[in-house]
N, C-alpha and C positions, 0 to 999 in steps of 0.2 A: 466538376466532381460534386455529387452531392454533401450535404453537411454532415458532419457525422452528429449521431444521439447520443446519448448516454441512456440507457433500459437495463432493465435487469439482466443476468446473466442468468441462461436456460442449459440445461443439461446437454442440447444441441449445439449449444458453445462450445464444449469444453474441447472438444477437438481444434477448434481455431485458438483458441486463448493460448494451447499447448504450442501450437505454430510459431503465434506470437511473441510466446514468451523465450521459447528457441532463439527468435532472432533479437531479442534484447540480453541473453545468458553469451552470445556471442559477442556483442558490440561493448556491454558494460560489467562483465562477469556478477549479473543478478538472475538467479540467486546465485551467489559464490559458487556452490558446487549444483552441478544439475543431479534434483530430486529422482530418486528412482522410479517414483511414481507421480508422475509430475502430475498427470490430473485429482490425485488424493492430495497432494499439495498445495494446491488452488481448489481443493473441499475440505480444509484441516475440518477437527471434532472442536464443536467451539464457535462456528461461521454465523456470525449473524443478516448476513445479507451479501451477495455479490452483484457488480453491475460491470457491464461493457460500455466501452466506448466504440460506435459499428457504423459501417457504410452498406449497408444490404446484410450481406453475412459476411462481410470481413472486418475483422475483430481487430480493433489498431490499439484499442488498451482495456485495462481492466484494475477493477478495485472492492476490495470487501471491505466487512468487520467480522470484527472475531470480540470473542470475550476476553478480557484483559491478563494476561497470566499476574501473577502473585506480584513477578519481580519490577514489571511495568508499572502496575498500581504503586508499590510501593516505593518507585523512581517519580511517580508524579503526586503521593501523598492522599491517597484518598483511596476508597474500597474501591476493589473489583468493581462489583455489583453496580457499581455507580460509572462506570465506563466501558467505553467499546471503542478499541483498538482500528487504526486502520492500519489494513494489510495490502500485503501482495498487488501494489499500485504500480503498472508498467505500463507504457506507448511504445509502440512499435519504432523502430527507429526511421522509417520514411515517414511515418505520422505525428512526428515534433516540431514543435513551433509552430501549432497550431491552436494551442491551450487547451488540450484535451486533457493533460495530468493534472491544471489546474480545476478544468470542470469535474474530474473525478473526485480530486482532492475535498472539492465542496461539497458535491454530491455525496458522498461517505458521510462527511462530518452531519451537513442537514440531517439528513438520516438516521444518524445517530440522539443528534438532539431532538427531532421529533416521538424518540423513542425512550425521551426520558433521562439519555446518556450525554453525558461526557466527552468529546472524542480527542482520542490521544494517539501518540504513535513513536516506534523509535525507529533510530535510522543508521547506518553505521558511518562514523563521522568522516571517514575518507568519501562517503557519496554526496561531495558538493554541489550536485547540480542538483539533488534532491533536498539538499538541509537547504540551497536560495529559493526552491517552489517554495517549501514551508515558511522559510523565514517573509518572502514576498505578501503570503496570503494569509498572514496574522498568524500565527501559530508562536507559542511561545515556547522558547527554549526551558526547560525545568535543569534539567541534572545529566551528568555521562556517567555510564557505570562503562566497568572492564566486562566482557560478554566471555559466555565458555566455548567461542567456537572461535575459528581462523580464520581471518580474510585469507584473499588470492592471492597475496605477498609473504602469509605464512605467520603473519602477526595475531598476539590475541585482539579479535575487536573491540574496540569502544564503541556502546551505542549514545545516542544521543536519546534524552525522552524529549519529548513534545507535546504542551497541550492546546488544543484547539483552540482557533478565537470564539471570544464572547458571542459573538455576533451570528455563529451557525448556530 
């Protein structure tokens, strides 16, 4: 099999990303509830960049940034203006354990930093196999707020903020 990249994500995409992310909203209930428009959801207003992780045209994960909303910034202390959010970071579940979230993971943050930003993110603290990538790959835990939406168990969530290591 060949290697997978990580490239940017093309509007050609967005049909497989959609696939993709079906079969991770199955195995990990992410996102919690599936978006009614899932491809405006993987294009929020806001998006500073998106990139795939691909084998030809099959789409095994994906990651943006986004501008930082109000409540994130001020869970990690510092303006907006001065950070970019990573989002909407998922691998398909036959393409784990290959360290594709982690190339993503870096990939965002570079990106971020070569553009001058920051890069942060929050997480919702029952998603443990996402807060050990972060925590693995220097990301620093800041603060939990209580969130205004429900997880899948019906609970308010707690996110986690995160800011990036020094070193992207």
């Amino acid at each position: 099999m060949p290697a997978a990249t990580i490239r940017p994500r093309t509007d050609q995409d967005l049909a497989a990303c959609v696939t993709a992310l079906a079969t991770v909203q199955r195995a990990d209930r992410y996102p919690v509830h599936w978006p009614d428009d899932p491809e405006g959801w993987l294009t929020p207003d806001g998006m500073l960049g998106a990139w795939v992780a691909a084998e030809g045209p099959a789409v095994l994960g994906h990651v943006m940034l986004t501008h930082t909303d109000p409540a994130l910034a001020d869970a990690i202390g510092a303006p907006a203006e001065e950070l970019a959010a990573v989002a909407r970071l998922f691998v398909t579940t036959t393409a784990r354990r290959r360290g594709l979230a982690a190339e993503l993971l870096g990939h965002a943050a570079r990106a971020a930093v070569a553009d001058g930003l920051r890069p942060v993110l929050e997480v919702d603290s029952g998603a443990t196999a996402a807060i050990g990538l972060y925590e693995r790959a220097g990301w620093r835990f800041v603060r939990a707020t209580t969130a205004d939406w429900h997880t899948a168990d019906g609970r308010l969530a707690v996110v986690h903020a995160y800011s990036g290591p020094a070193g992207h």
